[in-house]
NUKOLVO-135444 format. One record per residue (C-alpha): residue number from 1; x, y, z; residue in one letter. Coordinates in Angstrom, 3 decimals, padded with zeros to 6 digits. Layout:
REM NUKOLVO-135444
<atom><k>NUM</k><X>X</X><Y>Y</Y><Z>Z</Z><r>A</r></atom>
...
END
This chain:
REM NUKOLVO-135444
<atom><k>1</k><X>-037.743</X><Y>242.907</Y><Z>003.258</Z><r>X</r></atom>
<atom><k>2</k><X>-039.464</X><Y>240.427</Y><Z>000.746</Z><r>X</r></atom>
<atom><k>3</k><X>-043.611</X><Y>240.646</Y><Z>000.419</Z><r>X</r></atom>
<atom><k>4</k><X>-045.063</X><Y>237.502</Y><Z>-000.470</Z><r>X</r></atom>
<atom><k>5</k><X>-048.671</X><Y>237.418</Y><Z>-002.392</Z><r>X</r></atom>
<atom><k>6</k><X>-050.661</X><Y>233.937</Y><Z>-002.214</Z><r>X</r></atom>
<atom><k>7</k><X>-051.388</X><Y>232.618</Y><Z>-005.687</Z><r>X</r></atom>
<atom><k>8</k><X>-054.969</X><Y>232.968</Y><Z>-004.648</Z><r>X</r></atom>
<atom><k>9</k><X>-054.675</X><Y>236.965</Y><Z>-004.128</Z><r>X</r></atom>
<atom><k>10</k><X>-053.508</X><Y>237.682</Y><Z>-007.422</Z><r>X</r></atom>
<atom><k>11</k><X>-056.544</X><Y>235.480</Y><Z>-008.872</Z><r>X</r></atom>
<atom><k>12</k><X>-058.798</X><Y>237.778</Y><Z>-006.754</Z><r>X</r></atom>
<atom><k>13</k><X>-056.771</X><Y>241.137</Y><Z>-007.833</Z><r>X</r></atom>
<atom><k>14</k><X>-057.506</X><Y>240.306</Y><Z>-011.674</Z><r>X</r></atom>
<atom><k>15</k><X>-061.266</X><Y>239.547</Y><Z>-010.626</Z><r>X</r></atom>
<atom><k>16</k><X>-061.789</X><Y>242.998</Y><Z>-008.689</Z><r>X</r></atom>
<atom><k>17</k><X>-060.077</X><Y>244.933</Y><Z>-012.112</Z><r>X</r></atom>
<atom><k>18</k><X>-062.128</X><Y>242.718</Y><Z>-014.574</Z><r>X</r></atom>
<atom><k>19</k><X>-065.237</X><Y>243.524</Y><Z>-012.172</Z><r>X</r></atom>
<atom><k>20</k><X>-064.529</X><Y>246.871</Y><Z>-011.908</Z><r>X</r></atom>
<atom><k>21</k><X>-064.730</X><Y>247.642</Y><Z>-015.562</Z><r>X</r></atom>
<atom><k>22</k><X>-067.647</X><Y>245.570</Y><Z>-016.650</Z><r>X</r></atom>
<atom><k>23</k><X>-069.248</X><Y>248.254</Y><Z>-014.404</Z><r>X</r></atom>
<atom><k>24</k><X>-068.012</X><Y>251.215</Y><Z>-016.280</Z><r>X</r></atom>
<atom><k>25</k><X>-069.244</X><Y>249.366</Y><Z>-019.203</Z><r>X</r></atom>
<atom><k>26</k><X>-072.763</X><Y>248.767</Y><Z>-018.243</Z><r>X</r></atom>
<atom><k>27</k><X>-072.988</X><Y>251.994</Y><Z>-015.873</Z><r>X</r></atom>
<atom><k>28</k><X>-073.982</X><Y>249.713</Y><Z>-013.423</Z><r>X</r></atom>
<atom><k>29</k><X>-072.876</X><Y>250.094</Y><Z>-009.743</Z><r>X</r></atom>
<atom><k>30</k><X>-073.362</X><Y>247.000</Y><Z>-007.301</Z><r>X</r></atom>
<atom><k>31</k><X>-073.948</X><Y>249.520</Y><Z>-004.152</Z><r>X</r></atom>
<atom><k>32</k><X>-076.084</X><Y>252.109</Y><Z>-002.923</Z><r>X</r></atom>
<atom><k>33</k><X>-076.034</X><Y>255.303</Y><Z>-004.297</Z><r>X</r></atom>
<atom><k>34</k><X>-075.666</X><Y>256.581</Y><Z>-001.000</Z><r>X</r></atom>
<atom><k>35</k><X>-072.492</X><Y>254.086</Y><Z>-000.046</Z><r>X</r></atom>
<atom><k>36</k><X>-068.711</X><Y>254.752</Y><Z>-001.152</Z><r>X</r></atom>
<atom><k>37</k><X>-068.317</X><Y>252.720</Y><Z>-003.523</Z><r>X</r></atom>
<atom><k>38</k><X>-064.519</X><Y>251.067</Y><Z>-003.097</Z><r>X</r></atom>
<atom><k>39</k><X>-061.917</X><Y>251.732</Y><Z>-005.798</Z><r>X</r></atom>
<atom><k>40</k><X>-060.251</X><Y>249.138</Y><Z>-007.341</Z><r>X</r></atom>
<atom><k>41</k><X>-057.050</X><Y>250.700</Y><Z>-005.605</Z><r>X</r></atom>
<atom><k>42</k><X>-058.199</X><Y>250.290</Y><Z>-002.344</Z><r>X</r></atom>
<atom><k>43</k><X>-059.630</X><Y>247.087</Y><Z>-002.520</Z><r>X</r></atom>
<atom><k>44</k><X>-056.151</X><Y>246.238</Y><Z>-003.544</Z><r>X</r></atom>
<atom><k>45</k><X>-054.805</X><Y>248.117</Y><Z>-000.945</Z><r>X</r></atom>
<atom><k>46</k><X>-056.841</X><Y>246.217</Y><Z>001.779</Z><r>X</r></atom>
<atom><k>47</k><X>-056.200</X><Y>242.957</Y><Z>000.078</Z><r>X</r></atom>
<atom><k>48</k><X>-052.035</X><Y>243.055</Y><Z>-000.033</Z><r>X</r></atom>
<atom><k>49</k><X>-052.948</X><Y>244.338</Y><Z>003.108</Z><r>X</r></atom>
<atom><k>50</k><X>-054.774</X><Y>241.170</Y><Z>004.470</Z><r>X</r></atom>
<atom><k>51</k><X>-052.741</X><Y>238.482</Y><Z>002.591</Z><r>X</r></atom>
<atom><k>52</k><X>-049.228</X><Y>239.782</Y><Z>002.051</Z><r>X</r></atom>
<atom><k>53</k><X>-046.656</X><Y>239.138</Y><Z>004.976</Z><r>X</r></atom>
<atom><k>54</k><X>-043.360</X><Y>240.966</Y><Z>005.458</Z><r>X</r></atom>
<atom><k>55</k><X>-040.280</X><Y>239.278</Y><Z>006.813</Z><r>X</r></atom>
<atom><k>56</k><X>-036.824</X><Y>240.556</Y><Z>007.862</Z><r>X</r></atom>
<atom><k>57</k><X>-034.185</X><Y>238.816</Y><Z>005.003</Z><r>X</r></atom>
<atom><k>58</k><X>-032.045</X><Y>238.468</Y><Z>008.566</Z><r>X</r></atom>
<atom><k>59</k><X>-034.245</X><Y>237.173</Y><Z>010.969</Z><r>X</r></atom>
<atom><k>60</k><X>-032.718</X><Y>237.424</Y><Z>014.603</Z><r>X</r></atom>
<atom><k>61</k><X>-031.601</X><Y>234.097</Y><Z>016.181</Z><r>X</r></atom>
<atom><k>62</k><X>-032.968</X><Y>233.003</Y><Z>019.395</Z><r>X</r></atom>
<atom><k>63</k><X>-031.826</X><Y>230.338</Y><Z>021.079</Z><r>X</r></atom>
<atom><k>64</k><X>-033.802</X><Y>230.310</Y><Z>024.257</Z><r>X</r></atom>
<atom><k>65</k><X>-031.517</X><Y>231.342</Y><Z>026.693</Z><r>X</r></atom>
<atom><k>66</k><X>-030.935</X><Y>234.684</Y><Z>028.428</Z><r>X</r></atom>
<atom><k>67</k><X>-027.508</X><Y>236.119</Y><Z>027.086</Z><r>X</r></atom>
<atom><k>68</k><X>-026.183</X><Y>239.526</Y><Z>027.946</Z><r>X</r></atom>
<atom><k>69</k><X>-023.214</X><Y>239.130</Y><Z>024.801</Z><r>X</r></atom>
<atom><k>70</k><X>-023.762</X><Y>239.834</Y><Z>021.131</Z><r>X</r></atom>
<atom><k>71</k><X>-025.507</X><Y>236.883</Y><Z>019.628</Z><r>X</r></atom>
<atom><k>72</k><X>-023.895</X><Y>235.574</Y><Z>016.512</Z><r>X</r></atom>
<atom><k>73</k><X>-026.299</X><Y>233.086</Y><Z>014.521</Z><r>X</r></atom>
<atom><k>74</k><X>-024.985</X><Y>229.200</Y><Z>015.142</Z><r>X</r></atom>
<atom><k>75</k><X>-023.724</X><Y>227.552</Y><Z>012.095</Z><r>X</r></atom>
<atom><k>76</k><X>-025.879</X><Y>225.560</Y><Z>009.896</Z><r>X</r></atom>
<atom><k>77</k><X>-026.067</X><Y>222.192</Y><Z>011.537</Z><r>X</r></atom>
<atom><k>78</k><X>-023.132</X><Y>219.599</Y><Z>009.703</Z><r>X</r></atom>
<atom><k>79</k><X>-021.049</X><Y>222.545</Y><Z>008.607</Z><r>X</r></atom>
<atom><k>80</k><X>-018.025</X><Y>223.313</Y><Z>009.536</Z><r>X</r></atom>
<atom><k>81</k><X>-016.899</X><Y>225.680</Y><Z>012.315</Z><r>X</r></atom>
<atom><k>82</k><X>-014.136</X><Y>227.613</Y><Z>012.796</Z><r>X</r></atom>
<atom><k>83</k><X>-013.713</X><Y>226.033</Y><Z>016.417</Z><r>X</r></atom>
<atom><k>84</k><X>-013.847</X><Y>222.504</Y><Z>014.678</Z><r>X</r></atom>
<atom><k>85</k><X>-010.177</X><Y>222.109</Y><Z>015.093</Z><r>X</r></atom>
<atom><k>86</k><X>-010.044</X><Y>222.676</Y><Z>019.153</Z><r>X</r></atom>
<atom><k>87</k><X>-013.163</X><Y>220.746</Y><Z>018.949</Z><r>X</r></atom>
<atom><k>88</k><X>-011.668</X><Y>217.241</Y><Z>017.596</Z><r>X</r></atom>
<atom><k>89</k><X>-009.056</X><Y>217.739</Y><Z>019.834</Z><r>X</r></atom>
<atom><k>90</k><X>-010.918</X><Y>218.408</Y><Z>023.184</Z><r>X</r></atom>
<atom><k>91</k><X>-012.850</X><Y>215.257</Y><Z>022.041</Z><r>X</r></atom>
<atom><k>92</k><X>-009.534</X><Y>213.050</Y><Z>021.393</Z><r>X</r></atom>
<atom><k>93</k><X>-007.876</X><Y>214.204</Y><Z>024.987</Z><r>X</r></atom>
<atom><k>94</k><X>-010.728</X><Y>213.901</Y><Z>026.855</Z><r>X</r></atom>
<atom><k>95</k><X>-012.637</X><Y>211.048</Y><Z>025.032</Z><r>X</r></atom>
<atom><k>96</k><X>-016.252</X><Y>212.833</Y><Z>024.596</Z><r>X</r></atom>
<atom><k>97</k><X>-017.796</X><Y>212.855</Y><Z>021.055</Z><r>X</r></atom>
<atom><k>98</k><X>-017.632</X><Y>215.510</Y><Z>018.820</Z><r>X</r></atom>
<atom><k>99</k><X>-022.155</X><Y>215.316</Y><Z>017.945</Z><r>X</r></atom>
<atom><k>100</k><X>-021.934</X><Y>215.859</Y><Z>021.919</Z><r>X</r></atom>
<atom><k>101</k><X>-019.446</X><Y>218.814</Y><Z>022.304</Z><r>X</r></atom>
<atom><k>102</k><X>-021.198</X><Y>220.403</Y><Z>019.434</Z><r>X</r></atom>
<atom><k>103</k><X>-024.587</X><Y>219.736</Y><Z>020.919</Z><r>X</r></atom>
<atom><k>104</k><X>-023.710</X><Y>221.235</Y><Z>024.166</Z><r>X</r></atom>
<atom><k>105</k><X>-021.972</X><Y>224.362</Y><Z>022.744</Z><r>X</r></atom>
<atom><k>106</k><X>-024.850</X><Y>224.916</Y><Z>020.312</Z><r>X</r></atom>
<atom><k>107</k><X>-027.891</X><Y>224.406</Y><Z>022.817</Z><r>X</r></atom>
<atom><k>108</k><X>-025.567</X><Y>226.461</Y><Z>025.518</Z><r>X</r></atom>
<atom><k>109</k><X>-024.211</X><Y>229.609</Y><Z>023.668</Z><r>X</r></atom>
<atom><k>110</k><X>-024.951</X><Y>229.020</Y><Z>020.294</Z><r>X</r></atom>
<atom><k>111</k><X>-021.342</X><Y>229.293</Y><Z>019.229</Z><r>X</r></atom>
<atom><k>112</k><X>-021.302</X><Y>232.715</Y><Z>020.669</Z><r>X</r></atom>
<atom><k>113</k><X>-017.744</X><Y>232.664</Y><Z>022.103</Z><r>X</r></atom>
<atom><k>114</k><X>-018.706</X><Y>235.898</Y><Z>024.353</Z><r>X</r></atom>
<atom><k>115</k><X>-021.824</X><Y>234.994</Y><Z>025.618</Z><r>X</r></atom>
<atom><k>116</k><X>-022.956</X><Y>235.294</Y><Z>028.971</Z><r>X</r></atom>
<atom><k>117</k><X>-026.031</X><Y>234.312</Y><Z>030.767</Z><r>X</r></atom>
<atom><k>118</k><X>-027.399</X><Y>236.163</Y><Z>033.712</Z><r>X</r></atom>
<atom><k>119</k><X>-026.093</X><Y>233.610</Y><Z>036.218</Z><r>X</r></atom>
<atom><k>120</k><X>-022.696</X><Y>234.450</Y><Z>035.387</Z><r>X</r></atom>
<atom><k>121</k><X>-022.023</X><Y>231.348</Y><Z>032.637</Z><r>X</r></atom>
<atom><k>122</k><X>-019.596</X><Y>232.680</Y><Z>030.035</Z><r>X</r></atom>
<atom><k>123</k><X>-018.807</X><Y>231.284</Y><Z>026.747</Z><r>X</r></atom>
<atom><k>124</k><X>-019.308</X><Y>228.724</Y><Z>024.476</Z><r>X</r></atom>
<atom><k>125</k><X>-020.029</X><Y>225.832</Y><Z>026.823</Z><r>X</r></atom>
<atom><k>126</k><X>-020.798</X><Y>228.340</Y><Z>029.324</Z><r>X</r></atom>
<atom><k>127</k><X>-018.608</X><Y>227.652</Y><Z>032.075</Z><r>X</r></atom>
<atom><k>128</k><X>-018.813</X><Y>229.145</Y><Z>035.597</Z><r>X</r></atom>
<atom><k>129</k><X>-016.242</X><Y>231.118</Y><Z>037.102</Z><r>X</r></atom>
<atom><k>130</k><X>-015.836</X><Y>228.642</Y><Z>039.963</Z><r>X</r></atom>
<atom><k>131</k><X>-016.258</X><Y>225.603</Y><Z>037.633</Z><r>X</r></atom>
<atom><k>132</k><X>-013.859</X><Y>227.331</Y><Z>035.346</Z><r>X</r></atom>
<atom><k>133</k><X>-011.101</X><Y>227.833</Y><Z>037.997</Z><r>X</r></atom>
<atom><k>134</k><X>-011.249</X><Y>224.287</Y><Z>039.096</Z><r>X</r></atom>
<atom><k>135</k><X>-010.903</X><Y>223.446</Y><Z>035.276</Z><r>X</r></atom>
<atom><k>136</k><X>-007.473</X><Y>225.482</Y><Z>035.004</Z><r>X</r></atom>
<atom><k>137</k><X>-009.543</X><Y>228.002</Y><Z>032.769</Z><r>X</r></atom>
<atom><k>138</k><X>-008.246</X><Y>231.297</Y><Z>033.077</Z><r>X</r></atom>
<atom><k>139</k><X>-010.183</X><Y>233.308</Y><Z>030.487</Z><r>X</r></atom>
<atom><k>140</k><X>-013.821</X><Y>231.730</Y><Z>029.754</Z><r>X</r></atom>
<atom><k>141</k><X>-014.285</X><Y>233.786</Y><Z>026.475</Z><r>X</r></atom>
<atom><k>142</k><X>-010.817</X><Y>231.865</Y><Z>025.002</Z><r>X</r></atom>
<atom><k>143</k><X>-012.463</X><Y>229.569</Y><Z>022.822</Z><r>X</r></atom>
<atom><k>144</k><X>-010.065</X><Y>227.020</Y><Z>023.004</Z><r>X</r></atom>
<atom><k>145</k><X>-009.926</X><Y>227.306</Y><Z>026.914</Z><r>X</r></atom>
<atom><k>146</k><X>-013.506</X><Y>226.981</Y><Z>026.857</Z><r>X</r></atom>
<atom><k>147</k><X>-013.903</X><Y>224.605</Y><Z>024.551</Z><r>X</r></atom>
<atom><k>148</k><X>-011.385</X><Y>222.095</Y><Z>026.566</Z><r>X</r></atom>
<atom><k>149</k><X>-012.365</X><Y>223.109</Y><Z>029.924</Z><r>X</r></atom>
<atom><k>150</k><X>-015.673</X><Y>222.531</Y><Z>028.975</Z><r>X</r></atom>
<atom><k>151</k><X>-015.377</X><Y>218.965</Y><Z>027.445</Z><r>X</r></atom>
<atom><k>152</k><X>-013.133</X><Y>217.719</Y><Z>030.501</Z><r>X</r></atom>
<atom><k>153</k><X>-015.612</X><Y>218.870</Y><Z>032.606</Z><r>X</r></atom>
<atom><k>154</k><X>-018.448</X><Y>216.662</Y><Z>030.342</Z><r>X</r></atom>
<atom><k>155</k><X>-016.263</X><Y>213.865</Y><Z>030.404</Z><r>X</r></atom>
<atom><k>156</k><X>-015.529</X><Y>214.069</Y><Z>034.020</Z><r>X</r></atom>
<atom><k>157</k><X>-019.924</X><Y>213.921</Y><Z>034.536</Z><r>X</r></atom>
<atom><k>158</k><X>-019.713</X><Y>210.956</Y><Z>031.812</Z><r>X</r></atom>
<atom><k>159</k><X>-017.583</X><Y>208.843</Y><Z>033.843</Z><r>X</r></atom>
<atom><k>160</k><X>-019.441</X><Y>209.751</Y><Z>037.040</Z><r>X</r></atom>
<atom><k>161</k><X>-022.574</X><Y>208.331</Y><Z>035.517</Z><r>X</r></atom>
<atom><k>162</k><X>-020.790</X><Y>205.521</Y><Z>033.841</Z><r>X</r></atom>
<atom><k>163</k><X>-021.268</X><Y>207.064</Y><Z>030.260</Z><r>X</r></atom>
<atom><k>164</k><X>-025.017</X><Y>207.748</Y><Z>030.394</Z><r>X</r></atom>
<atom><k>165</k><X>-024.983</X><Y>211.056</Y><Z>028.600</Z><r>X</r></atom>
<atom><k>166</k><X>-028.656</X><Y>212.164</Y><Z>029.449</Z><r>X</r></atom>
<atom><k>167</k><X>-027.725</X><Y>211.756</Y><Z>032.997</Z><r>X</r></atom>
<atom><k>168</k><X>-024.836</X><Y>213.539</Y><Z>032.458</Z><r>X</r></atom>
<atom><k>169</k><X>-026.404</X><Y>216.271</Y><Z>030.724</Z><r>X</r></atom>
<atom><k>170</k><X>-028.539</X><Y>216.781</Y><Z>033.430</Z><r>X</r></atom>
<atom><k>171</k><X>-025.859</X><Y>217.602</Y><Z>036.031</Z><r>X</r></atom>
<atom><k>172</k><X>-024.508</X><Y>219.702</Y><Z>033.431</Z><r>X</r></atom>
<atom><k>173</k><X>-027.104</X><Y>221.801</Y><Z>033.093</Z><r>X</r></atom>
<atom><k>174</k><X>-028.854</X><Y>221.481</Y><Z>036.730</Z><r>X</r></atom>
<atom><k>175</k><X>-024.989</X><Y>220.665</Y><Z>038.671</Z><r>X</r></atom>
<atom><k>176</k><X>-024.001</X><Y>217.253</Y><Z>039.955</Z><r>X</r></atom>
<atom><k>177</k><X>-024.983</X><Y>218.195</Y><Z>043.699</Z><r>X</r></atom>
<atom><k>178</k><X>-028.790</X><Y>218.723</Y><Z>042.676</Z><r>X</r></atom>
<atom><k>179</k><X>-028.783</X><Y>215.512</Y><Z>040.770</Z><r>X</r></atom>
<atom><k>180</k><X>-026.827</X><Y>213.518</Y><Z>043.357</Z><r>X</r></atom>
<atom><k>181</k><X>-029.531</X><Y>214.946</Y><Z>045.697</Z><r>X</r></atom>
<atom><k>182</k><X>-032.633</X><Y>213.819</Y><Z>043.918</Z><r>X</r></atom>
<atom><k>183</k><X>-030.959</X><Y>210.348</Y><Z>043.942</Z><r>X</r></atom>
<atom><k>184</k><X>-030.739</X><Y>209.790</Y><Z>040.315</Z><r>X</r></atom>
<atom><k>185</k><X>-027.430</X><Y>208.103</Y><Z>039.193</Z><r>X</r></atom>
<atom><k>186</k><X>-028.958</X><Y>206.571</Y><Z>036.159</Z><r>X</r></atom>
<atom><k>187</k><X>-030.657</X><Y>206.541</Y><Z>033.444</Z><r>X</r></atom>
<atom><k>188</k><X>-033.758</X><Y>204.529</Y><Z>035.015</Z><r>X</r></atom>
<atom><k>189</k><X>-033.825</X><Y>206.949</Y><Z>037.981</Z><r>X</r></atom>
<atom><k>190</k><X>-033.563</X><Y>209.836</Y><Z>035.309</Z><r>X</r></atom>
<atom><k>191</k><X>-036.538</X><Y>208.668</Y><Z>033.550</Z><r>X</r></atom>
<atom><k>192</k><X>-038.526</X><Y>207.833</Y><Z>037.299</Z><r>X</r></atom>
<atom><k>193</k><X>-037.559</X><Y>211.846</Y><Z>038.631</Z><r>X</r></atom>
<atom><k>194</k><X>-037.243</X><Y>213.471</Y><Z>035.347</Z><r>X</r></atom>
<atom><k>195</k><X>-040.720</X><Y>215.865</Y><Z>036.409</Z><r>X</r></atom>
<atom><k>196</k><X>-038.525</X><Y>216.714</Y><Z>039.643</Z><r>X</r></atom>
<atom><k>197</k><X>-035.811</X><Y>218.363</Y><Z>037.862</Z><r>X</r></atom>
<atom><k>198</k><X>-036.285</X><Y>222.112</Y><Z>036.712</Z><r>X</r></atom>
<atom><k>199</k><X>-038.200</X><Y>222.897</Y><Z>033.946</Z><r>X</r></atom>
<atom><k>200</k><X>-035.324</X><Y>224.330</Y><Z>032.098</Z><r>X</r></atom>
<atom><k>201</k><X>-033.241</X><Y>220.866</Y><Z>032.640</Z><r>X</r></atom>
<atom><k>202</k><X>-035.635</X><Y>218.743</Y><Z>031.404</Z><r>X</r></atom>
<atom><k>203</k><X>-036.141</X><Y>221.052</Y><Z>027.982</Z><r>X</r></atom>
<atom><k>204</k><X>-032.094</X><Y>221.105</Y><Z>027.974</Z><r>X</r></atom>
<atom><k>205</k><X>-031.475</X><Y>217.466</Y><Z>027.890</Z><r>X</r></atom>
<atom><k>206</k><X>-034.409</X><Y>216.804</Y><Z>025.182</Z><r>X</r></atom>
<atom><k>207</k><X>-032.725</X><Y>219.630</Y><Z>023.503</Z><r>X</r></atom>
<atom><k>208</k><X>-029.117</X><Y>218.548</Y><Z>023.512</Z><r>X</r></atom>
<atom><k>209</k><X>-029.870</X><Y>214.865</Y><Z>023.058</Z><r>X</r></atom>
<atom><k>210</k><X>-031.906</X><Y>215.942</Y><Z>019.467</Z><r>X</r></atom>
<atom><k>211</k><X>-028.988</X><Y>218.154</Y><Z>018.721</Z><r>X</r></atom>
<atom><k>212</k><X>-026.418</X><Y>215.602</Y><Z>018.872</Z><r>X</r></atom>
<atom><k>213</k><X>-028.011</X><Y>213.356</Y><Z>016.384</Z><r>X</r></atom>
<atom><k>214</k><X>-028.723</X><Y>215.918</Y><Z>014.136</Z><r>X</r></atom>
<atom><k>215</k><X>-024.815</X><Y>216.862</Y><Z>014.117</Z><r>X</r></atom>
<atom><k>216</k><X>-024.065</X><Y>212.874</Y><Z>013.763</Z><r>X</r></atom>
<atom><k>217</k><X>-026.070</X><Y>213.017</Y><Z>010.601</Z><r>X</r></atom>
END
């Protein structure tokens, strides 16, 4: 734990101690003889008290979703990952950038290879069991079966939507039938509906659209 003390405090410290003794001096006490009359200790006290703020050298990472596995803190944004490798080449096979994979794995498990959400969504692109299965995934919490599963599935909702990636996002996050039922199949209709789709989709594609151009940076 670190304390931190505001410039300010310390200036008001000195001036309590440098008050405090000019009143020695001069016998002199500012308050009733009938009042306590504060120490220069506890006026300290209740100053570091006011002013000074603790905080954790670790603080815990939250990404906003409801995970049931340990959550690891996500990478700092531009750094390499150890999944970088199966990364470049889920985006090479299956044509989908790499700002995008990243972007989706950070806003859906924050590189947490073993999360899992409540809904049943495991791993890093948080794949469902039946999504999974139709993917040829056979272990969701295999990074690298994840990871491609994951991105084929992406690309497959790119080319559905002829490459519009908020669109696609939104069927990621929400599933194609919901989107295909509010009638959006573009980014016009996205933008028309977009207060239709759940509260939770709308934050996700903001989210993962930011994200990816922060990891193009």
């Amino acid at each position: 734990m670190t304390m931190k003390l505001d410039p300010r405090t310390i200036q008001q410290i000195l001036q309590l101690q440098l008050y405090e003794q000019s009143n020695r001096l001069a016998s002199i006490s500012p308050y009733p003889a009938d009042s306590a009359q504060p120490s220069f200790a506890g006026m300290l006290d209740e100053i570091i008290g006011l002013t000074s703020t603790f905080e954790p050298e670790n603080k815990p990472v939250n990404n906003g979703y409801a995970l049931s596995g340990q959550v690891l803190p996500h990478p700092s944004l531009g750094k390499p990952t150890s999944y970088d490798p199966i990364i470049h080449e889920a985006s090479m096979k299956y044509g989908v950038e790499t700002s995008l994979i990243k972007a989706v794995i950070h806003a859906e498990s924050s590189y947490n290879a073993y999360a899992q959400s409540h809904a049943g969504a495991k791993g890093l692109m948080q794949l469902m069991d039946g999504t999974a299965r139709g993917l040829g995934v056979t272990d969701s919490f295999d990074p690298e079966q994840n990871i491609h599963g994951g991105t084929r599935y992406l690309s497959s909702l790119l080319a559905k939507y002829n490459g519009q990636e908020a669109v696609a996002l939104a069927a990621y996050n929400a599933g194609p039938g919901r989107i295909d039922r509010l009638g959006i199949a573009n980014e016009a209709d996205l933008r028309a509906k977009f207060n239709l789709l759940p509260g939770e989709t709308q934050k996700y594609i903001t989210k993962v659209m930011d994200l990816k151009q922060t990891y193009m940076a």
